[in-house]
Structure formats: structure tokens, C-alpha cells
C-alpha positions as CSV (number, residue, x, y, z in Angstrom):
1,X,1.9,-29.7,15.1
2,X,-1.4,-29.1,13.1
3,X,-3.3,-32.2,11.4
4,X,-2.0,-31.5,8.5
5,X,1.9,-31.7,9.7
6,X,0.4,-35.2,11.5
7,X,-1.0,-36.5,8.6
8,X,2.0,-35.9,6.5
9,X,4.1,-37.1,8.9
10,X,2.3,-40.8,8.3
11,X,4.4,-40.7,5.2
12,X,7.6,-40.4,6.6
13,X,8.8,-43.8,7.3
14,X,11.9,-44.5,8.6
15,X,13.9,-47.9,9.2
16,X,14.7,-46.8,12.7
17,X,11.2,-46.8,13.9
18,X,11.6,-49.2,16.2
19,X,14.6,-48.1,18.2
20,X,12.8,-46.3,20.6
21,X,11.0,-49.4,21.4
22,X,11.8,-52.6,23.7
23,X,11.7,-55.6,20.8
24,X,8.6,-57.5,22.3
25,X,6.9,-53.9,22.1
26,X,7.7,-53.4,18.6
27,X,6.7,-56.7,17.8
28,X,3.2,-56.2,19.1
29,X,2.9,-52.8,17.5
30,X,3.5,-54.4,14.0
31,X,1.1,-56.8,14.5
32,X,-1.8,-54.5,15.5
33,X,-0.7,-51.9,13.1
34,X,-1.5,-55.0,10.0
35,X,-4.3,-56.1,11.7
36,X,-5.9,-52.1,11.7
37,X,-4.7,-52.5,7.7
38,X,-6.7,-55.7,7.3
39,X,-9.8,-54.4,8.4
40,X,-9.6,-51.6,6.3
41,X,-8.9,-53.7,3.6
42,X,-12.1,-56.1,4.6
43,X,-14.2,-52.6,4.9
44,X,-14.7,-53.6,8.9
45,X,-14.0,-49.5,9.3
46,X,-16.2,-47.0,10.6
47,X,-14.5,-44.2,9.1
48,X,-12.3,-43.1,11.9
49,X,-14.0,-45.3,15.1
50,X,-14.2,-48.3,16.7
51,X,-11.0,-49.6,17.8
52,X,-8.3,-52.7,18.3
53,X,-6.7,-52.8,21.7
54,X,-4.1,-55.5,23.0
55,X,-2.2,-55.4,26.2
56,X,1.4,-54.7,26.3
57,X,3.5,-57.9,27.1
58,X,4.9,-57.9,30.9
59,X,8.0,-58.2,29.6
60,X,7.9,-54.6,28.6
61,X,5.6,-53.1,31.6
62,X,6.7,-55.3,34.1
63,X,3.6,-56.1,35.1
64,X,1.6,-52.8,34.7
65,X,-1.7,-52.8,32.7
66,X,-0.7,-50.8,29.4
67,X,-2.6,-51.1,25.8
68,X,-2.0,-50.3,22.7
69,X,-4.8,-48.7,20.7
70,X,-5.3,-46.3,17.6
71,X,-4.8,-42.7,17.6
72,X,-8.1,-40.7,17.5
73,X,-8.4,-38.9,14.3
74,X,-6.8,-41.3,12.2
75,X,-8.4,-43.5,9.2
76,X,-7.2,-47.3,9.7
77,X,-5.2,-47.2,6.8
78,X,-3.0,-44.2,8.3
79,X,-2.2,-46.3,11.2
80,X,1.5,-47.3,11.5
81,X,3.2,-49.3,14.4
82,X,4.8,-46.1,15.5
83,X,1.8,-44.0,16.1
84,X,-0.6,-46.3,18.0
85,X,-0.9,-44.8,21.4
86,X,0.0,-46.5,24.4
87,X,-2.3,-45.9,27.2
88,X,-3.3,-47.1,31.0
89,X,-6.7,-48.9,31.7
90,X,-8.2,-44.9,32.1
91,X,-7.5,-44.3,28.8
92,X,-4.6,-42.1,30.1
93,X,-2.1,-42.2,27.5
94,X,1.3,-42.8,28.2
95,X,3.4,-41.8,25.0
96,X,4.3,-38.4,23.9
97,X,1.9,-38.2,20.7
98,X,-0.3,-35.3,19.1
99,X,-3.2,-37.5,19.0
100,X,-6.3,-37.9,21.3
101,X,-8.0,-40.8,22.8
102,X,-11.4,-41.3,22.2
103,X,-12.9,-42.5,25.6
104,X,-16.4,-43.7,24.4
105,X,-13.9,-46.6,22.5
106,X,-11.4,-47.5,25.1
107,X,-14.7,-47.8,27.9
108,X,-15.8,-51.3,26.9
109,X,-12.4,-52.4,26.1
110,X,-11.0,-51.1,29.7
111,X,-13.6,-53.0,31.4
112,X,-13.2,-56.3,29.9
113,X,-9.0,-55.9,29.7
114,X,-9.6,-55.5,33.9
115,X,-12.1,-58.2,34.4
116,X,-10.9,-60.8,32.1
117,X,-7.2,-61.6,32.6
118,X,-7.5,-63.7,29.0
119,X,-8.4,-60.7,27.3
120,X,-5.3,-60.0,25.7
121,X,-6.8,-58.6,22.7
122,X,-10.2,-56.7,22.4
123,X,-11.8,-56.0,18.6
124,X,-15.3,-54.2,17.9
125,X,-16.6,-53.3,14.7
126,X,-19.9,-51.8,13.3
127,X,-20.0,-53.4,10.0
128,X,-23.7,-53.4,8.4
129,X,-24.4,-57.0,8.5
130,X,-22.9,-57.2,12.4
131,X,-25.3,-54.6,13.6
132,X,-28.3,-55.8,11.5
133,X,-28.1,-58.9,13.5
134,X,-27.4,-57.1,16.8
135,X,-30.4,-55.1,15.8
136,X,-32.6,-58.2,15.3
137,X,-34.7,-60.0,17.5
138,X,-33.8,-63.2,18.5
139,X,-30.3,-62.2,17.2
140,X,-27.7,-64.9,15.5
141,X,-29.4,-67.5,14.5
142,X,-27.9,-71.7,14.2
143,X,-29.0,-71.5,10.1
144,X,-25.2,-71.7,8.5
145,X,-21.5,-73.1,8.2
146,X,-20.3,-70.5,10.2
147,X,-22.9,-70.1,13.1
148,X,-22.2,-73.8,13.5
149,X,-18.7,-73.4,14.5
150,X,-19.5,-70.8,17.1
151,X,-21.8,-72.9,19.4
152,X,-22.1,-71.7,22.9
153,X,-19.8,-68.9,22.4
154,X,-21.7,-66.5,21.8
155,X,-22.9,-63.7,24.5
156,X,-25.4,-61.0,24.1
157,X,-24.9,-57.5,26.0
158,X,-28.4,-54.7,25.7
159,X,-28.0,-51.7,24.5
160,X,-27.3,-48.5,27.3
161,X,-26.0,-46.1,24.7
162,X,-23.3,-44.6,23.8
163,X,-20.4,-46.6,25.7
164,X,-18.8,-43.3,27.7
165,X,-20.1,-44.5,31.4
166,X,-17.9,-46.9,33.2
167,X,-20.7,-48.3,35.2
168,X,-21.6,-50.3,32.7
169,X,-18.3,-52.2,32.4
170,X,-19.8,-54.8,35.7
171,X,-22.8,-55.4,33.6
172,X,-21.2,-55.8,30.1
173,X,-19.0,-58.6,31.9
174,X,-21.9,-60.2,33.3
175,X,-23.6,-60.2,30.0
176,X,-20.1,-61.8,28.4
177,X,-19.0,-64.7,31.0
178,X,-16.5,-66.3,29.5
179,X,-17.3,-66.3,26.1
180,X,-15.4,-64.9,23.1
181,X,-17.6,-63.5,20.5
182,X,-20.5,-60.7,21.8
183,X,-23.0,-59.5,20.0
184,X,-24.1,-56.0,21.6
185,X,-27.3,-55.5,21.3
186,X,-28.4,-52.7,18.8
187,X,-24.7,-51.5,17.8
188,X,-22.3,-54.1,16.7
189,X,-19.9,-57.1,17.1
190,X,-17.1,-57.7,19.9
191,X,-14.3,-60.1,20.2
192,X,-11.5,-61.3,22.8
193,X,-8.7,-63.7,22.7
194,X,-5.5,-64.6,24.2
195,X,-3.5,-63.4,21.4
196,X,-4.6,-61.3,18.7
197,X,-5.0,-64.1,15.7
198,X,-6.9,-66.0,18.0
199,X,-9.7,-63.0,18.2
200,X,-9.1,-62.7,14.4
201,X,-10.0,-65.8,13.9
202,X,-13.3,-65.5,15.8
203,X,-14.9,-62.3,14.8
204,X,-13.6,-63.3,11.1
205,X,-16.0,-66.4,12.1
206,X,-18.9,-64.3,13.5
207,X,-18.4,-61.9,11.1
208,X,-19.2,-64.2,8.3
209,X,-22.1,-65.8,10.2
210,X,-23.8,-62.5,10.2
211,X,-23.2,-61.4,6.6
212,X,-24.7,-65.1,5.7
213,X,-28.1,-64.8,8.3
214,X,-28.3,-61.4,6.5
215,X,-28.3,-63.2,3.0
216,X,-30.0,-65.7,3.7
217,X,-33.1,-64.0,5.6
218,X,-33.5,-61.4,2.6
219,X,-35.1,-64.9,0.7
220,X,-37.0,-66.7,3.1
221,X,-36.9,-69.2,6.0
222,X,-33.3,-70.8,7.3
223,X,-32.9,-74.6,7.6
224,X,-31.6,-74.9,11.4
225,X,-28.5,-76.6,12.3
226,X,-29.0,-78.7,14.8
227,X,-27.2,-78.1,18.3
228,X,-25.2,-81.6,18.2
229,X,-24.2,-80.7,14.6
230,X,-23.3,-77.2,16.0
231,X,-21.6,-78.1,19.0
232,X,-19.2,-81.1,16.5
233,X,-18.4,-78.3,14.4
234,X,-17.0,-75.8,17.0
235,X,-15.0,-78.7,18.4
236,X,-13.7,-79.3,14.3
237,X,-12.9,-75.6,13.7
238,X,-9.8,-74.9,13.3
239,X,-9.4,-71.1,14.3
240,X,-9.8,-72.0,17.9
241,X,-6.5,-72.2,20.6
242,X,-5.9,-76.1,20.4
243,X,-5.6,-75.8,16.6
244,X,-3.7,-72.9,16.2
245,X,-5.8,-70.0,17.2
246,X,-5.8,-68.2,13.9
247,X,-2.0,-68.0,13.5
248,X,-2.1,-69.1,9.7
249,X,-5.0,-67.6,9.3
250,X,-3.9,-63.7,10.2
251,X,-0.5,-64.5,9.1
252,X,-1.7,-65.1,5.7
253,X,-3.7,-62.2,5.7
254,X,-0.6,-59.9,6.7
255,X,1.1,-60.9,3.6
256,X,-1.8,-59.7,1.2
257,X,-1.4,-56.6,3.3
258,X,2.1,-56.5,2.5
259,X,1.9,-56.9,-0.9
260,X,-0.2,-54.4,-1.5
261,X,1.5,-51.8,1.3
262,X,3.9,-52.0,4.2
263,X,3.8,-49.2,5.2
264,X,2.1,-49.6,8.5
265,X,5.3,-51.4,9.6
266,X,7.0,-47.7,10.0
């Protein structure tokens, strides 16, 4: 099959997509499949890189490490439940599909789906206001609303390169602990989560706390927040597991998806 046969075989939707697939598969496929559409529809896209991973449930591996992650080659709006590639912590893929893995994305995500058993779902984007903080010294700053709900969850990781080598998975987990949002030093933004809202939910959270440090230095000097205001706000926030992790949150944003196409549920 050449690309072009692939691409037009994107628009060939059929309501027997899913037949081929064990139910709790296919519900995980739909999910990632919307969530791929929402961040194209946010403009978190990086024309066709950077990637959304989540593990298979065990009910469907029976307790083998298998992901789910975007075919290579594809823009995130061409991304349907039925073509995400399933694949094995190498980055081996396990589905018959024409499309290709790009190891440099699945690297960082391998490493932290084998060290942190949480890590259900990984996301990393490159949007401009995400690296311009990554690229800036002293990072993310406690200046607004949503820095304030992010207190002491935030890990920085240095820069090495391009994210091919696997030797740098120990380090990048040493640089994370246990927190959920990461800033990578010099390239972009990183999330993980027990479920996939729930890391929604938080680099929504960072996201927004680096597009308004980015606004807010282009004028002049930030008021601080101060770290008992900060560390009260986390504990109000509502995107977090004990309040919900980010369930109405993504759901809502699924159905603006649908309304405006479905198609990724193909």
C-alpha cells in the first residue's frame, strides 16, 4: 500500500471497526483516538510528532506491557481508533499496519511506562509557550492562577538531545520522581496519569500556566504567589484524582470534538 492508498483509506469508515478488537481495547482506542483530535483542535500538534501513549488494559494483554500510540506519518487529525499502533515497550509493534514507529517518540515514554507502574498514560507536546518556558531560566515560575494549582508537582529533566538513546530513560526518571507534570529542559512539556483524563487535566493545567508566564513576562515583572497560597490551591483543584481526575473535563471536550467530526471513532 502506498501513502496515498493509506491516507485514503482514513476515509473509509466502517461501523464494524471494532470487531476485530476485545471491547476494553476498543474502548481505550476511542478515547486516545479523541484525545489526538483534541490537540489538534487546541493546536498542541507538531505537524506529524510528538505523541500520546497509554497502556493496554490487562484485561486484554493479560498482563503484558502493550501501548497504544500514533502511527508515524500521520497528522493528529488523521488518527482514528483503528489505526493507532499497538506496540511493546521496544517500540516493537504488534499489529499488522503499513505505518512506522518513530523511536525518538516512544524512548521517553518507554522509560517512564517501565519505571512508573502509575503511568498509564504519557503526553508530550512542543507547543511555543511550553518550550519557551522549558527554554527559560529559572523555568515556571509561582506568578498565576494556574501555576498555583500545580505546587510541587512539577519536575525538571536537562536537555541530552534528541530522545533516541535509552540510557537516558534512568536519568529522566530520576529527574521526574513521582511527580506528574515535567518540564524538559530546552524542548517541551510532559505529563502522566493514571488514566488518560487525569493527564489531560494536568498538562491542560501546565499548559495554561505557561502560555500565561509567557503573557505576562512580555510586560514586566510577576506578582508571586505565595507557596501557602500555592500549595491551598493544588489541594482545591479540581482536575486532580480525588476530585475526579479530569473525567468531566475531557469528556466535555470529546463532545466538541464530536460535534464538529467523529470520525476518529472509525
Amino acid at each position: 500500500m502506498n501513502a496515498n492508498q493509506k491516507i485514503a483509506s482514513l476515509d473509509a469508515p466502517s461501523s464494524l471497526a471494532g470487531a476485530q478488537f476485545h471491547p476494553d481495547e476498543w474502548a481505550a482506542r476511542v478515547q486516545l483516538a479523541a484525545c489526538y483530535r483534541i490537540f489538534a483542535m487546541l493546536g498542541w500538534v507538531e505537524m506529524i510528532y510528538n505523541h500520546i501513549t497509554v497502556r493496554l488494559p490487562d484485561s486484554v494483554t493479560r498482563g503484558q506491557k502493550e501501548f497504544l500510540i500514533n502511527p508515524f506519518g500521520l497528522h493528529y487529525t488523521e488518527v482514528t481508533a483503528s489505526n493507532l499502533l499497538t506496540i511493546d515497550l521496544a517500540g516493537n509493534k504488534l499489529n499488522d499496519s503499513p505505518w512506522a514507529v518513530n523511536p525518538a517518540g516512544f524512548t521517553v515514554h518507554a522509560a517512564i511506562h517501565a519505571g512508573l507502574p502509575d503511568a498509564h498514560c504519557i503526553m508530550h507536546t512542543h507547543t511555543t509557550s511550553g518550550v519557551a518556558v522549558a527554554c527559560l531560566e529559572g523555568g515556571l515560575q509561582q506568578t498565576n492562577f494556574y501555576t498555583a494549582q500545580l505546587h510541587d508537582m512539577v519536575a525538571y529533566h536537562d536537555f541530552e538531545g534528541i530522545t533516541i538513546h535509552a540510557e537516558e530513560g534512568p536519568r529522566l526518571l530520576a529527574s521526574m520522581g513521582n511527580k506528574p507534570a515535567v518540564i524538559l529542559r530546552n524542548h517541551g512539556l510532559l505529563a502522566w496519569g493514571k488514566t488518560l483524563p487525569q493527564t489531560f487535566a494536568v498538562l491542560w493545567t501546565l499548559q495554561r500556566a505557561c502560555d500565561v508566564q509567557l503573557a505576562t513576562f512580555s510586560m514586566g515583572r510577576a506578582i508571586p504567589v505565595s507557596v501557602d497560597v500555592a500549595a491551598k490551591c493544588t489541594r482545591d483543584a479540581l482536575q486532580y484524582p480525588d476530585k475526579g481526575g479530569g473525567e468531566d473535563l475531557f469528556n466535555a471536550m470529546t463532545r466538541l470534538v464530536d460535534r464538529l467530526d467523529n470520525s476518529y471513532q472509525h
